[in-house]
C-alpha positions, 0 to 999 in steps of 0.5 A, spaced: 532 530 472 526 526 468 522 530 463 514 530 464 513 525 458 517 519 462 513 520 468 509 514 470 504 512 476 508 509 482 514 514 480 517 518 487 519 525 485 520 531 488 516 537 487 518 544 492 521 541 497 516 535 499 517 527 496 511 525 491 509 519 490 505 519 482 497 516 483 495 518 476 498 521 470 494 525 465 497 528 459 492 532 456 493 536 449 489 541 448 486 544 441 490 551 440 495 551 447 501 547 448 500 540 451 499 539 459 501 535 464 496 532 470 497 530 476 495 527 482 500 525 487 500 523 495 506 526 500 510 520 501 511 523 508 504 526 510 499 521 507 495 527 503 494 527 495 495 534 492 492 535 484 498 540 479 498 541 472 504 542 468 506 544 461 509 538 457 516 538 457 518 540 464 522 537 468 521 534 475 528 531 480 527 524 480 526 522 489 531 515 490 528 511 495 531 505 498 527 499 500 529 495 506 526 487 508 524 488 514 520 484 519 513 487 523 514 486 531 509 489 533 504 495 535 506 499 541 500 505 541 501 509 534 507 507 533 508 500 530 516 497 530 519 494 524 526 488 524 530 490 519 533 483 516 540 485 514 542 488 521 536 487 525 535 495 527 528 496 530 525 501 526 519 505 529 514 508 524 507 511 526 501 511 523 501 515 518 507 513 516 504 506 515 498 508 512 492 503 509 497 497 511 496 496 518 490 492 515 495 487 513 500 487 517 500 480 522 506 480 527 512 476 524 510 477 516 515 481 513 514 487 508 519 493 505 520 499 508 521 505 504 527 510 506 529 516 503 536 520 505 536 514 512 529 517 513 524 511 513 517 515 509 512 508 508 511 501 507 510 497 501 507 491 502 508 484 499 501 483 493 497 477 497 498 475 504 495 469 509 490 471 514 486 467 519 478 468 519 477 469 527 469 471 525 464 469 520 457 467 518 456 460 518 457 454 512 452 451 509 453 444 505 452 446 497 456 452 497 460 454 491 464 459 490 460 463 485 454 463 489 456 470 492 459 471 499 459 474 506 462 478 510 468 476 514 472 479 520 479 477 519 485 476 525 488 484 523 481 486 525 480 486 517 473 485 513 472 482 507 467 479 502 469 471 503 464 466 498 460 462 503 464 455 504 469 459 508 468 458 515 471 460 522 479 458 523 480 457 515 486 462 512 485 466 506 489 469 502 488 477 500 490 482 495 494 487 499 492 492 492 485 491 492 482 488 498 480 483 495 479 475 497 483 472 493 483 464 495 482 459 500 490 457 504 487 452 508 
């Protein structure tokens, strides 16, 4: 059990029977009543976020997640087939389950899978990964980094803003948390 004021963003709990994961954590103490607890947290299994509201001081049953190292295969349909590193078992996750990291996932990169009771709920992925630019707007000589950016189309069908010295081919890296160009790899 852990009580409402150990609570804190990225913590799994279980809540009515359904496994949360904590988006944003408000305590919020009001002039005559007691203080309360907001939160907003996502279904680990169905992807959608729910609001609540508790009295300070109640407690929550903690959910143990276990992490897997596992390596993406490849996409088959809606389903996406993951290597477990350890004893190379296929595990297959459908989309849901996988969520916004299909944008990053490029076959033979390697992630963490998310178990729950031997039952697989999500992907975390690593905080940058290297993708190559298979579609851009041309290069021009002078271009700084600072100049600003354009768009550009990445091999896993992502499109992020790149300064303009980026060019077709090259590989960059992307922060999985924001989506962000971070730098050039080569």
């Amino acid at each position: 059990m852990i009580e409402s004021g150990d609570l804190r963003k990225g913590l799994a709990i279980e809540l009515d029977g359904q496994l949360y994961t904590i988006v944003e954590y408000h305590h919020i103490k009001i002039g005559r009543g007691s203080a309360q607890v907001r939160l907003k947290l996502r279904d680990l299994r169905r992807g959608h976020h729910i609001e609540r509201t508790f009295q300070a001081g109640e407690k929550f049953v903690r959910a143990r997640l276990e992490d897997r190292d596992v390596q993406y295969l490849y996409r088959e349909g809606t389903l996406f087939y993951f290597m477990d590193l350890e004893n190379f078992d296929q595990i297959p996750l459908d989309e849901g389950q996988v969520g916004g990291a299909a944008s990053y996932l490029k076959e033979g990169g390697t992630a963490t899978v998310s178990t729950h009771g031997g039952v697989p709920i999500g992907v975390v992925l690593p905080i940058t990964v290297d993708l190559e630019v298979t579609d851009t707007g041309p290069s021009f000589k002078g271009d700084t980094a600072s100049a600003g950016g354009k768009p550009a189309t990445l091999e896993t069908g992502l499109v992020v803003q790149v300064p303009y010295f980026v060019s077709n081919g090259d590989v960059v890296r992307i922060d999985t948390r924001s989506g962000e160009y971070v730098e050039r790899v080569s």
